[in-house]
Structures are given as C-alpha cells and as structure tokens.
N, C-alpha and C positions, 0 to 999 in steps of 0.2 A: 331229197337226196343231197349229199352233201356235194358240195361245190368242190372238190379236192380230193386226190387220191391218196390212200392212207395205206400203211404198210410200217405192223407192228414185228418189232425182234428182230431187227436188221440187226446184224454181225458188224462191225469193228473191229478187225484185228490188230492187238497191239503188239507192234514186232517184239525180238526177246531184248533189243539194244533199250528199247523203251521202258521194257518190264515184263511183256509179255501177255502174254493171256488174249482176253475178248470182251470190247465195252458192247452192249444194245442200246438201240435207239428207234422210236417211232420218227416215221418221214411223214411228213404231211407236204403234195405238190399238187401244182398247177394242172389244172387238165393238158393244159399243152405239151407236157413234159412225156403225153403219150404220143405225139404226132413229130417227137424230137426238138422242142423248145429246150434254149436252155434258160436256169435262172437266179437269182442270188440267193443266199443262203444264208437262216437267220437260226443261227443253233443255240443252246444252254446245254449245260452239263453241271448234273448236283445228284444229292440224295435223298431229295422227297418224291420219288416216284414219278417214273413219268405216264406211269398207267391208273395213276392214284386220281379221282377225279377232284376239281375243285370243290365242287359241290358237296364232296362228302369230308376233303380236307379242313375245309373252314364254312362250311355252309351261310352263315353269317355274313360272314366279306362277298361269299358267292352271290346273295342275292342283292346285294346295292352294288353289282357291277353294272353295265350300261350292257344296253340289251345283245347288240353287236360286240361286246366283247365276253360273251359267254356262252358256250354249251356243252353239251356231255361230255366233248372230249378237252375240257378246260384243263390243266394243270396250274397248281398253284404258284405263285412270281414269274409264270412265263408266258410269250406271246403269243396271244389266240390264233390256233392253227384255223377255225372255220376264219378267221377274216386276212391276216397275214397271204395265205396260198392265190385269195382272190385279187390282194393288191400284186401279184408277181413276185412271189416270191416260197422258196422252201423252207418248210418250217421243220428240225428236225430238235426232237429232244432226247437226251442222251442219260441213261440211267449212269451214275459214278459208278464207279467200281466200287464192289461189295453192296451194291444196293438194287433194291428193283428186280430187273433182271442179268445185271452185269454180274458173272460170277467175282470172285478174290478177298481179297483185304479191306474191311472198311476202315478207311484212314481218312478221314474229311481234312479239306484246307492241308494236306499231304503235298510235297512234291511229285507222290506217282499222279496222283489224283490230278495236280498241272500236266504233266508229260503224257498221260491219256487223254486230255482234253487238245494239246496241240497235235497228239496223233488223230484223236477227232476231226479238226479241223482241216488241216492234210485233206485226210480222206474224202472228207466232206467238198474238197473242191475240185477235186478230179473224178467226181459222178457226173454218168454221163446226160445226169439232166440238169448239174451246176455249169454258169458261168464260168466258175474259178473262182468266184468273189465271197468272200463269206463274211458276215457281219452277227456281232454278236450284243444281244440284249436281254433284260433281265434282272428280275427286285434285289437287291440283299444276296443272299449267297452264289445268285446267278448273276451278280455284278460284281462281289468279289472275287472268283474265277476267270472272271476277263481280264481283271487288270495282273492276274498272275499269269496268266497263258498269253495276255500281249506282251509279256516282258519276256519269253520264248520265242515271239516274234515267229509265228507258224506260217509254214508259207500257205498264201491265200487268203489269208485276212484281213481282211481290205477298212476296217473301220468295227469301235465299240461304242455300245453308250451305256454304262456302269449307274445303273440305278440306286441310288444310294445301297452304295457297297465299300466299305472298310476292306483299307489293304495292308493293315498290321495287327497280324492276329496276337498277337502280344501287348500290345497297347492298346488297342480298340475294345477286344474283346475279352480275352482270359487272362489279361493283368493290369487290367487299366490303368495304364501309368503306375506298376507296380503292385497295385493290389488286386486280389483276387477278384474276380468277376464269375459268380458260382450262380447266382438263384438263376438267371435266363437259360445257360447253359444248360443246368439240371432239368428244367419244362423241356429247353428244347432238342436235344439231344433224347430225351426218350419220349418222347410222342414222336417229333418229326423226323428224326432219323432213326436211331435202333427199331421203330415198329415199321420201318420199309426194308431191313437189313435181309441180302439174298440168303432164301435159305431158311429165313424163319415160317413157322408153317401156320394158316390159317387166319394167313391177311385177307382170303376172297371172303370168308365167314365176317371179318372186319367190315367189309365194302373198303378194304384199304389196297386196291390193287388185286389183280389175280396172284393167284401164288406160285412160287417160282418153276419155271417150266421143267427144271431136273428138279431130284426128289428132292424132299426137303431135308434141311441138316439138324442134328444133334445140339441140344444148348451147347456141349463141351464142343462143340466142331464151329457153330456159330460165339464163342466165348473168342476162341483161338482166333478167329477171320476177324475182331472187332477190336481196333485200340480205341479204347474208350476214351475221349476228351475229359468228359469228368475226371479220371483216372491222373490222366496224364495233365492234368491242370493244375491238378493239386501233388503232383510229384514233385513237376518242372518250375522251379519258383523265377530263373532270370532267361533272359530271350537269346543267352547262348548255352543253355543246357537240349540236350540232346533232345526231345518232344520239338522246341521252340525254333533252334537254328534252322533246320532246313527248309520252317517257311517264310524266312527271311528272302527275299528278291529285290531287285534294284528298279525301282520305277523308273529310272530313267532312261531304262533298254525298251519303254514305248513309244513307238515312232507314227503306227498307225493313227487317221484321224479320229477322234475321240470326241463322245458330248456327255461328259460327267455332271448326274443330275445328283444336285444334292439338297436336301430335308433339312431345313431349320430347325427342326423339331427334333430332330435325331439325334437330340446333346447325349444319348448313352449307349451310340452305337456305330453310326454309318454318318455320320455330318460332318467328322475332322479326314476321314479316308476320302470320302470325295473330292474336299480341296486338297488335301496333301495330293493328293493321283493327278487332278490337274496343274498343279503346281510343279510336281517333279516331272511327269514326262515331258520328254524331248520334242514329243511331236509338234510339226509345223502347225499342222489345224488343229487343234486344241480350243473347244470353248465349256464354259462352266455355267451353269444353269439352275439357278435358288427356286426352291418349291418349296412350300409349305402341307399341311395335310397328313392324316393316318396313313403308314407306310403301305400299307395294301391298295389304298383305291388311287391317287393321282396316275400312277401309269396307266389306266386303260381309260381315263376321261377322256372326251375327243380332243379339247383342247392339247392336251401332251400326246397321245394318239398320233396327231396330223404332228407335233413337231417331230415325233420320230419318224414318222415315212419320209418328212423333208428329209433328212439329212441322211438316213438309209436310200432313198431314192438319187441323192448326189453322188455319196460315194460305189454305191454299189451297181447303179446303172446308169447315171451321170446326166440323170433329169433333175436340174436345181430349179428350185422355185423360188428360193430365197438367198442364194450368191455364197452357198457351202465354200463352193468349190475356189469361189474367187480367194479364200484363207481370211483367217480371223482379224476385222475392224478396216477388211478392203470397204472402198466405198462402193455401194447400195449391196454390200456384201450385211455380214452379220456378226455382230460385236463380239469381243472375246468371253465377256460377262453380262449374264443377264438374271441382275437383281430383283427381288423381291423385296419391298420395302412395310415391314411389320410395323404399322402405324394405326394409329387408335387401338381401337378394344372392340372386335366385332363379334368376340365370344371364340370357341374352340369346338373342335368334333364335328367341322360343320362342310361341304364340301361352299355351299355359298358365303358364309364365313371366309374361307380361306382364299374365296374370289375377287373380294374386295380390296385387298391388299393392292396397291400400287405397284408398278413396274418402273425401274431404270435399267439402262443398260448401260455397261462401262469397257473400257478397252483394256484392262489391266485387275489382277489380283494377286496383292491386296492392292486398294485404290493408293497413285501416288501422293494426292493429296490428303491425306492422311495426316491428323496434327495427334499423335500420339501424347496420350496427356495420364501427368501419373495426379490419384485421388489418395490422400494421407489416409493411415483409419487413425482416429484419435482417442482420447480420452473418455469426451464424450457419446463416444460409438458415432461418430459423424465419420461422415468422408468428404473431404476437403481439396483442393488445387494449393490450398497454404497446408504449411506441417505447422501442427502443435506443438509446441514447444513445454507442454507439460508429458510427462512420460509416466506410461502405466502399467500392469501388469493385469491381464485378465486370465487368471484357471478358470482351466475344466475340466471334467473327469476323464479321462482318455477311455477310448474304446465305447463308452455308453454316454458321455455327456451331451450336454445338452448347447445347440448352437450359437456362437453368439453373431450378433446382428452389427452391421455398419448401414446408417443410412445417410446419406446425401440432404444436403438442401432443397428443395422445392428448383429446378429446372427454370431457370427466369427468361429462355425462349426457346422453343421448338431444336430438339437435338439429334443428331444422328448419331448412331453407332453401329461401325461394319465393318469387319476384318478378325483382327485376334487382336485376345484378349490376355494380359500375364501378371500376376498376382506376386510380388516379394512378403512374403511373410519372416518376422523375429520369432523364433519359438524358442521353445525349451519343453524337457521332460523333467517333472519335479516329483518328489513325495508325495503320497496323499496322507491324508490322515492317521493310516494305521501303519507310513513308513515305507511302501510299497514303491517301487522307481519302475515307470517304463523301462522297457527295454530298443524300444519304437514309437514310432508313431504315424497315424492315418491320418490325412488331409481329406474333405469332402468340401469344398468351395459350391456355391451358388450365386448366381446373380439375377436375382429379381426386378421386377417392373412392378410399382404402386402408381394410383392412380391419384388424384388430387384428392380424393375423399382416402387415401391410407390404403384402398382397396386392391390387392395384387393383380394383374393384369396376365393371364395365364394364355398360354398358346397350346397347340395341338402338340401332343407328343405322339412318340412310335406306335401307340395303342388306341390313342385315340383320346387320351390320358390328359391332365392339366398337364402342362409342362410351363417350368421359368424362364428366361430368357437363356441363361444355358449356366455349364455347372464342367468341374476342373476335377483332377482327383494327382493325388501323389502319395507315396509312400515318403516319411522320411529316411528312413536307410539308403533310397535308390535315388538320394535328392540332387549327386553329382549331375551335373552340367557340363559339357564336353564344346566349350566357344571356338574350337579349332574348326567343328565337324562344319562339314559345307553347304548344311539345313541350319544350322543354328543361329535364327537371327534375335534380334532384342524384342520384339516381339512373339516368340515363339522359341523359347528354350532348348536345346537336344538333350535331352537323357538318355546315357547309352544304355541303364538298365539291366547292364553285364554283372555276372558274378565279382570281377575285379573291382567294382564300383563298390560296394555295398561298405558303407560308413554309419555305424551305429550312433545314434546323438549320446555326446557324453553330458551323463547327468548335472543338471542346473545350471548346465553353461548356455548362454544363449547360441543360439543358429542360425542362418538363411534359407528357406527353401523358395523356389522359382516354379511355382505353379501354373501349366500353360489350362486357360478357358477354352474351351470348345471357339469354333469361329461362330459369327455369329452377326445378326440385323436386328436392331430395335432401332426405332424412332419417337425419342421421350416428349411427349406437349409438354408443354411451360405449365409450369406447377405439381408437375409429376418430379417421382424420384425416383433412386434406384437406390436398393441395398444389395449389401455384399455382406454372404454367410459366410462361416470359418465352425468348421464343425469335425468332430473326431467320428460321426457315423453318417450313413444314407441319412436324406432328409426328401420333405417332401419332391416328387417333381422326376426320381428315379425310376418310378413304375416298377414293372418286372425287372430289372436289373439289377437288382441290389448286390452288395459286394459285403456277403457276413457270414462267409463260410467260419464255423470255428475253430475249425484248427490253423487257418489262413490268419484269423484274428480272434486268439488267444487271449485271456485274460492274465494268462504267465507272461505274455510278452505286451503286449499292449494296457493290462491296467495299471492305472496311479494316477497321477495326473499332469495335466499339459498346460502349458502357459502360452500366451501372445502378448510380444511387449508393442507398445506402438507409442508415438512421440516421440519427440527429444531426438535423440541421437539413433533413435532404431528406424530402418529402413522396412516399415513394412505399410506397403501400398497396394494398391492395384492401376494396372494402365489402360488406359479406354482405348478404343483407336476411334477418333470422331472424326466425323465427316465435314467438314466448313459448310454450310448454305453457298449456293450459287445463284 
C-alpha cells in the first residue's frame, strides 16, 4: 500500500485577470493531512505529462534510478512522490496548459504558462492541508519555470532549487547567442511535448498517459491550441521580435531563498542559466552548487537527495541541519559556492567517475581572486601569455569549413581554471575561390583538455555524451556589445541581440567579435595543455544540440570564405580566469 494519498485531476482555476480557464494537477500527501496535518508543498509545472510514467518516458534512465526514488507513479525530472509525501511533505504536479490534462493553448516557456504556474502556487498554499509554504524543485524545464514564476514573486513561495535550468530562452536555447539552435528542439518538442498535447487521441494506446478526460480534439482544433516552437524559432530571428519578447523577465525580482544547482557538463544548455539566476537575483540566501554527471541521474542519488531535504527542510519547516537559515558563508553556516573541482581524468558516463572529483567551497561567484589572464593565438597556432609579433592570416571555408586549432604549451605546474571564459577574435569575410563573399558569419569556439600524452581529456555531457571542457558560440551580425548594460562585465560580454543591433561584416575589412565561453572548472596537471578551436560549424562535443538548420544557415548567406588574423597588431585572444594555488 502506498504510503501517501493520491488524488488525480484536481481543478485549478485560473481566474479571467490571469488568462482564465483551468490547469489539473496530481496531489500526492501525507497520511496525516487526513487527520488535519498541515504541510509544505513541493510542486512542478510543465508539459511532459504528469500521468506519463517514468518508466515508459525514458525506460533507460528509469532503471539506474536508485531503488527509493522510483515507482509506478514516477514522472520524468520531477520529485518522487512515493518518497517526498513520507519525508512531510505534498507533492503536487501540475499538467501546463494545453498539455496532459489542462485544457487551452500549448505555448511552452510562454508568459501565460508563468502566470498559471504563480496561480498554481497561490492556490497551492492556501489548501487546507498546506502550511502556506511552497517550495519548488525540478530537472531542466521544471527548473526553468521556477526561476520565471520567482520573478512573479507568488505569494507563498517560500524557497526554489532550479536544477540545471536555463533562464534565456533566446540565448540558452533557440538562438544561442544568435544562432539557431534547431536539431534538440526538433527530437524534443515532438516526442516530449506535442505527443502529451491535450486533446490528442490515443496516448493510453501509446502507455503515454491516459487520454484526455473530455473528448478528444480534431488535428485542425489541436493545430489551432499549438504554437509550435519549431515554427516560431525559425520565424523570430532577434529576442525582441514578437515569439521572443514576452519571455524576457528580470532575475533580479527573485527574492525567495534559492539553491541553483548547476552541470559542468551542460556547455549546450542549462550551465550558463544556472550561474547567470544565481548571479542576478537579489535574494539574501542565495547559494550555488557545481555537479557534474548525465543530466537525468544526479538529482535522485542520495548524496544530492539529502542536500535537497536540508534546505527544503530549513526553509519550508525551519528544521536546519546545516546552518540554511543562518544565510550564505554565516559561520558553521553554509558557503555561498560549492565547487566541484574537474581534476585528472577519471573517465566520463560514470556516476563513480563523477564521484571522485574533489570538493571546495568559496564565498563568492565569480572567485575574487581571480588573476584573469589573456592567451595570444599566434602564428604558429600556439597560445601564449606573450603576443607574437609576426601576424597571420588563416581562411576557411565559412559555413562548412574545417576548425582550426590553438594549442598551448605543456602546463609547467598544476593550474586551475574557474569562472568565465571570453574569446576576442580579428575576423573578416573574404572571397572564395569562385568570388563568392559571405554575407555573415557563425562562431563555434571550443576549449579542450589534452593530456601529456596529446590525449583529449573528455567530461560527461547532458546525454551522457564525451564532452570538452566547454564551448562559446556567436553570430557575427549580432556581434554588438552593449558596456553601458549593468550585466556587462570584461569577463562576460552583454549582447543585446535586438533587431537594432544587427551590423553585417563589410567584406575584407577586418572586425572584432567578443565571444562569451560557457562558465566553467578544469584543473590542467603540469604537462598537460589546452587548445582553443575557432570553427565556422558544430564540432565534436555538441551532442544533440547542433545548430544547422538550413535556412538559419544558408549557403546564400554564409558561404565563401572566413579569415582569422592574429599577431602583430590584431587583438585576438582568449582570457582564462585562473585560480592562484593557495
């Protein structure tokens, strides 16, 4: 018998000032909530189904969960209701609107889709077997939800923890720093979301969810209810056309206490939203938390397990075990930053693997001491602390060519690197052969780890996948720089990315662009090196994320060829942020 009272298809009502209409949501609670206990409240809101089981979502990932965090009624990136209900607490998951069983509009990462989820929340704390308190956790799209519905600031939300979740859906995901991001979106957009959309018929025939409780709808009736992201990705090309603006939000309206965990690994998706969300909100408790591993399994290991009941259990029923509450780098409290330090080579895909890794903990992000150090590229593909004083010119084919390489010296003592990373590159757009001139040009940067023997030293990505040490991307049309904006520091570039922006390279004249690297942790042994790619397409290390839609990238607009000048008098570097030994 299950340990917990369940109750599917609860009602939602979202008044008409909100939008209107009615979200559903499975309640999973405490037995005691029958005898009038009250308790705190651990909600998600998305649209992979909250009646979709794990087991038949991703079967795979289902069975190397840990035994205790999985059973029949598992949902995929959210907290297991069989064990959640028995620590004290209600677990309710909430189908989006247009999905599951929520009737309306499927609009994902939409503003209605926030203003439902804060009417969620609301609601969610004045039942009569809630506290008041609600706290909200969850993988990837049920951690990027949080950090838009805490900038709504819903009353009764007392604390989130944004599991690697990206909070610019423009940058992060459907324009990666300007250029398109299509292949992930195309797998996941029609497996995981349009095959949960309310309305479609013969998801129970699937095992994908029962099917929808009113009758099912028409394709032309379900076409109408769906703005399609593919659609509208390749419509909307800058982050203030009509698709993109309205999911613009200000992190800094998050006040609530927060524990943004974020993936090393995640260079193509959720690793720069987690430090930008702890970075920009306001809140007083605020701390930041580096994990490594395939994006599906660290949150339910016990180790991460037990750190989310600490600090769900501080703020939401104000039992600390580890000094939450005393606020971030109090003493026998808990530091603001807690590092994970990528050191040696213990292999990849591995949960013991990624155990090995050393721990530090710091009070501050990015680290003060920090000696920001810029690497020349030179002539002879080297990268240097000295500029060359010979100056070169290297083409390549734009849009299909082939990358070229900077490596480094051999490391003469054990080095750290952690914080952000920013790349000045000399370019130009030149003729090719048959007279052909860009009209643009794509940036794809990489920064790898080799080991003394030349060997690349590869880390876990989001699938499970080799990944480099992390990887950059820019559009040059959208290469403006905005040093006024009150994010834009020398380490980390602001791009505003606006249609007014947009400066085409005029042909053979050289240019600058300011490349921001994903954030990132390596630590290089003596005799190791690092190279730095400069490449016009996806190279290894992108996995599922490629960015090569073709109309996005054209051979009308992007073929001929490209150039990188470096030495002499051209400014094109890359800047490390190194760590001093202590």
């Amino acid at each position: 018998m299950p340990r917990f009272i369940m109750e599917t298809n609860t009602d939602i009502p979202i008044p008409q000032k909100a939008g209107g209409g009615v979200l559903r949501c499975n309640v999973y609670r405490p037995l005691g909530t029958e005898h009038g206990e009250k308790f705190p409240v651990l909600m998600t809101l998305g649209p992979y189904g909250k009646d979709v089981p794990y087991e038949n979502f991703h079967p795979a990932s289902f069975a190397e969960l840990p035994k205790e965090q999985k059973s029949q009624f598992s949902a995929w990136e959210t907290p297991e209701p069989t064990y959640w209900p028995r620590q004290g607490y209600v677990v309710i998951r909430v189908d989006e609107r247009g999905t599951g069983q929520s009737p309306g509009l499927l609009n994902t990462f939409s503003a209605q889709t926030m203003r439902d989820f804060k009417e969620a929340v609301e609601w969610a704390s004045v039942q009569d077997w809630s506290n008041g308190k609600v706290g909200l956790t969850g993988i990837s799209y049920y951690a990027i939800t949080q950090w838009a519905v805490a900038a709504l600031r819903p009353k009764g939300l007392t604390c989130i923890i944004p599991w690697e979740g990206m909070n610019d859906l423009y940058r992060d995901l459907e324009k990666r720093d300007g250029i398109m991001g299509n292949q992930f979106i195309e797998t996941w957009y029609d497996r995981q979301v349009a095959s949960g959309q309310y309305g479609l018929p013969g998801k129970a025939a699937r095992n994908w969810g029962p099917d929808t409780i009113e009758d099912s709808l028409t394709k032309e009736e379900l076409d109408k209810n769906n703005v399609d992201i593919r659609i509208e990705n390749l419509r909307n090309k800058f982050i203030d056309d009509p698709y993109f603006a309205p999911t613009v939000y200000d992190l800094t309206n998050i006040e609530v206490p927060l524990l943004s965990v974020a993936n090393l690994g995640g260079i193509t998706l959720h690793l720069r939203g987690n430090v930008r969300g702890y970075a920009r909100a306001t809140s007083k408790n605020k701390w930041l938390y580096f994990i490594t591993g395939r994006h599906d399994l660290p949150y339910y290991l016990p180790e991460y397990v037990a750190l989310q009941k600490s600090f769900l259990d501080a703020w939401l029923k104000g039992k600390d075990d580890r000094g939450w509450l005393k606020g971030p780098n109090a003493s026998d409290g808990v530091p603001a930053v807690n590092l994970l330090l990528r050191k040696g080579n213990p292999g990849f895909n591995s949960v013991d693997a990624e155990r090995r890794f050393p721990r530090r903990t710091e009070t501050e992000w990015p680290l003060e001491r920090t000696q920001y150090t810029k690497y020349y590229l030179s002539a002879n593909k080297g990268l240097s602390t000295t500029k060359d004083i010979a100056e070169k010119k290297f083409t390549f084919a734009g849009l299909t060519g082939n990358a070229l390489q900077f490596v480094t010296a051999p490391f003469e003592q054990e080095t750290e690197i952690t914080g952000h990373i920013v790349a000045n590159l000399v370019l130009a757009i030149e003729p090719d052969e048959s007279g052909k001139v860009p009209k643009d040009m794509d940036l794809f940067v990489t920064l790898r780890h080799l080991d003394s023997e030349n060997k690349e030293i590869f880390y876990t990505g989001t699938m499970g996948d080799p990944a480099p040490v992390s990887k950059g991307w820019l559009r040059a049309s959208l290469r403006a720089v905005d040093p006024t904006h009150p994010f834009h520091k020398h380490y980390q570039p602001h791009h505003p990315f606006t249609r007014a922006v947009v400066d085409y390279p005029p042909p053979t004249v050289p240019f600058e662009a300011l490349v921001e690297i994903w954030p990132t942790n390596v630590v290089i042994a003596a005799g190791n090196k690092l190279v730095f790619e400069v490449s016009p397409r996806d190279t290894q290390g992108v996995g599922i994320f490629g960015l090569n839609h073709p109309e996005d990238r054209s051979s009308e607009v992007f073929g001929g060829s490209n150039a990188l000048y470096v030495g002499g008098s051209h400014e094109s570097w890359i800047q490390f942020p190194i760590i001093p030994s202590q």
